[in-house]
C-alpha positions in Angstrom: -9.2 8.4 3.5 -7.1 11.5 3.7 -3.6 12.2 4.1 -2.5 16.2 4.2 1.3 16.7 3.8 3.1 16.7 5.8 2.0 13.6 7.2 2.9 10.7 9.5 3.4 7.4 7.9 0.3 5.0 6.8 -0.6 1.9 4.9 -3.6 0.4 3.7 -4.4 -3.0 4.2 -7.6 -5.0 2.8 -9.2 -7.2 5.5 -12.3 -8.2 4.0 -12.9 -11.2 1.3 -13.5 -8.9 -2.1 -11.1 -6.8 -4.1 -10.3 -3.4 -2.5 -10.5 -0.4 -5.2 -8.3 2.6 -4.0 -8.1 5.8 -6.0 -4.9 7.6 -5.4 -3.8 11.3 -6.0 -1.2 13.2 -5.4 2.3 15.0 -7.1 4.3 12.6 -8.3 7.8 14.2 -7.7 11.5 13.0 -9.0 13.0 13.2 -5.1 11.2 12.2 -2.2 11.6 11.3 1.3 9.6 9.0 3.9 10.4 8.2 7.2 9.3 5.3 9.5 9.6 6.2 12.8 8.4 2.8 13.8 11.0 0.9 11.8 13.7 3.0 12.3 14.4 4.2 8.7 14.3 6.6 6.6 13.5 6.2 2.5 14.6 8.5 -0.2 13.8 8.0 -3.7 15.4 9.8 -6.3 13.8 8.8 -9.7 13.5 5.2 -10.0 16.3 4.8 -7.4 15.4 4.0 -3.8 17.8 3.8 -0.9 16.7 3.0 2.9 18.7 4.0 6.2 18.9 3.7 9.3 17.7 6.2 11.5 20.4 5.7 14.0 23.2 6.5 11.7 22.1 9.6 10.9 24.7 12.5 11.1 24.3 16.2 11.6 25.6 18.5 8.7 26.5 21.6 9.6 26.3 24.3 12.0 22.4 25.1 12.6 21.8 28.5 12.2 
């Protein structure tokens, strides 16, 4: 499996009987954010801190230039 970046969400799951060996790779960054347009949310990780919204309270900030 491959994932480029930017990417739409994914998961993994094992539906056979045995163990499932996945190899990951990647950066490991201090901040990072992950949104899940299916659930409605949107992750952000900051260190070993982790808070989820919802998409629906989102606010603009800002004039967009």
């Amino acid at each position: 499996m491959g994932f480029a970046t930017p990417s739409v969400p994914h998961h993994l799951r094992n539906t056979g009987k045995g163990p499932l060996v996945y190899l990951m790779g990647g950066e490991s960054l201090n901040f990072e954010v992950a949104t899940f347009p299916t659930l409605g949310k949107k992750m952000v990780r900051s260190g070993s801190r982790v808070e989820i919204y919802d998409l629906t309270d989102a606010k603009t900030f800002g004039p967009l230039v």
